[in-house]
C-alpha positions in Angstrom: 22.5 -36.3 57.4 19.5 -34.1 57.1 19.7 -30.4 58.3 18.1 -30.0 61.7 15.8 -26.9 61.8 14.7 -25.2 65.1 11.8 -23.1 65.7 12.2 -20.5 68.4 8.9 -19.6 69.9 7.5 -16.0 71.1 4.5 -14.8 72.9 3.1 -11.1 72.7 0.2 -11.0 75.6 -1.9 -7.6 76.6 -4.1 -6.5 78.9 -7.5 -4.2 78.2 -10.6 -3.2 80.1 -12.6 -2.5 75.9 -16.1 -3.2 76.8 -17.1 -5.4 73.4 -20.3 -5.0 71.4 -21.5 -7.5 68.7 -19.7 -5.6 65.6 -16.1 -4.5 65.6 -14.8 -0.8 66.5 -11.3 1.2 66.5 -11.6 0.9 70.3 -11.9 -2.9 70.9 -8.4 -3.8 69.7 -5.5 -5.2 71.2 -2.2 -4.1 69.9 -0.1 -7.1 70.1 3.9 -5.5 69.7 5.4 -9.1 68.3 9.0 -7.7 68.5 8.9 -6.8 72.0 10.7 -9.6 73.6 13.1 -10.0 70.3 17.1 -9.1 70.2 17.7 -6.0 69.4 19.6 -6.9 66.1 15.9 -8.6 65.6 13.1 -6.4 66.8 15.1 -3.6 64.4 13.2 -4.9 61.3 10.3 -3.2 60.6 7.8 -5.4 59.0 6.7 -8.7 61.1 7.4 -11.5 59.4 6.9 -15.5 61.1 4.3 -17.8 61.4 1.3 -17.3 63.5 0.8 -20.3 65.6 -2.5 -20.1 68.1 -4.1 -17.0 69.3 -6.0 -16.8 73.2 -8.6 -14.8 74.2 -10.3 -14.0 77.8 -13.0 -12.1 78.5 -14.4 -11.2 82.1 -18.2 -10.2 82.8 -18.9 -12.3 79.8 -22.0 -14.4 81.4 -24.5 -13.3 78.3 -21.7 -14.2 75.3 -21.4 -18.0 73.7 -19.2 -16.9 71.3 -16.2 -14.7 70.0 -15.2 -13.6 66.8 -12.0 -12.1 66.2 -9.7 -10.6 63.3 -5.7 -9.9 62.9 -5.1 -7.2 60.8 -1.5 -4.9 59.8 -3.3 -1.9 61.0 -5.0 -0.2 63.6 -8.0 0.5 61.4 -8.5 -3.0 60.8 -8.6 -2.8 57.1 -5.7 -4.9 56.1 -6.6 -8.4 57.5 -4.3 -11.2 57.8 -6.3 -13.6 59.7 -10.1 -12.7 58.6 -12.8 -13.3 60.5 -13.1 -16.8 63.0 -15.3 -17.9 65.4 -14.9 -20.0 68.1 -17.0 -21.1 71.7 -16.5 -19.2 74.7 -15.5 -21.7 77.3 -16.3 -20.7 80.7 -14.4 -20.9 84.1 -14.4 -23.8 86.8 -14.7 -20.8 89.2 -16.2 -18.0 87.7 -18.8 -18.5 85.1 -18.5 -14.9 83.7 -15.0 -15.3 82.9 -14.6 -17.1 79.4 -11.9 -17.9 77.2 -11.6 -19.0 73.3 -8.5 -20.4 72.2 -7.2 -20.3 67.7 -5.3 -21.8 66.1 -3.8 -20.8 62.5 -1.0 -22.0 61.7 -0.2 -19.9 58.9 3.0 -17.6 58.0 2.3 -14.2 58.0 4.3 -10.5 56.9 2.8 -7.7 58.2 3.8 -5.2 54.2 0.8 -4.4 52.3 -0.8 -1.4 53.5 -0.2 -1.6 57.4 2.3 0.4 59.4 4.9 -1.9 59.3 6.4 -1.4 63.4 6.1 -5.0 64.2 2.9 -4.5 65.6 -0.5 -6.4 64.8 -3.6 -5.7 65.6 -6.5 -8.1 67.1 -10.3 -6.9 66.9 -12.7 -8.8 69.0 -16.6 -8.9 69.1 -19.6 -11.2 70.8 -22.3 -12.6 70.3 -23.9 -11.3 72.8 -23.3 -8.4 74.7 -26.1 -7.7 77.0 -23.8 -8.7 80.2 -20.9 -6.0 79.0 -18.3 -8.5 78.0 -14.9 -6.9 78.7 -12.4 -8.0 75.9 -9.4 -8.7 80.1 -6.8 -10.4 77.6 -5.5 -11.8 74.7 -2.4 -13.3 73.3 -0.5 -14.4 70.3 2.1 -17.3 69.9 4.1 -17.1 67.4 7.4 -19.0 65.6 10.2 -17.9 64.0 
């Protein structure tokens, strides 16, 4: 009989009000904490390790920007990348055209232990294509398996 694996899945969500430009900064990040909702016996280990299944992205006052690039790196700087640059449409709401959300997928395992502070935590840069409406980087979330 074949041995029977099961995934368990996480989510890590946060909230900002970064106003995004077209190129990346320190101050458009979202610090995504990926052992926050872990057991205790779990979230002790330093270094994230799991796979990386879809990431979401919303932005509000958005009506100018068609698109969104983003980047996952270890560390606040954004030096150590995990998931390099990616660019996908901005979709826009049924209700509010200004609010717009991309959606990634990646589908990759990732460990957060080259150069990166190794608590857990990744980081996600966003920028636009476009920022002459102020697009504010409201949300953003990553799903993860373990």
């Amino acid at each position: 009989m074949p041995t029977k694996i099961t995934r368990f899945l996480h989510h890590s969500p946060v909230v900002g009000t970064q106003a995004l430009g077209t190129g990346y900064t320190t101050g458009n990040v979202h610090a995504h904490d990926l052992t926050e909702y872990l057991p205790v016996f779990k979230s002790a280990t330093t270094n994230f390790f799991g796979i990386v299944d879809a990431m979401q992205v919303v932005l509000t006052s958005a009506t100018s920007a068609t698109t969104v690039t983003i980047r996952l790196c270890e560390d606040p700087a954004g030096d150590i990348q995990l998931v390099p640059d990616v660019t996908a449409p901005l979709s826009p709401g049924v209700t509010t055209a200004g609010t717009k959300c991309a959606v990634f997928k990646v589908g990759a395992a990732l460990r957060q232990d080259l150069l990166g502070p190794g608590n857990g935590t990744l980081y996600l840069f966003a920028k636009v294509d476009d920022a002459t409406s102020g697009a504010v980087f409201t949300g953003s979330e990553i799903f993860w398996m373990e």
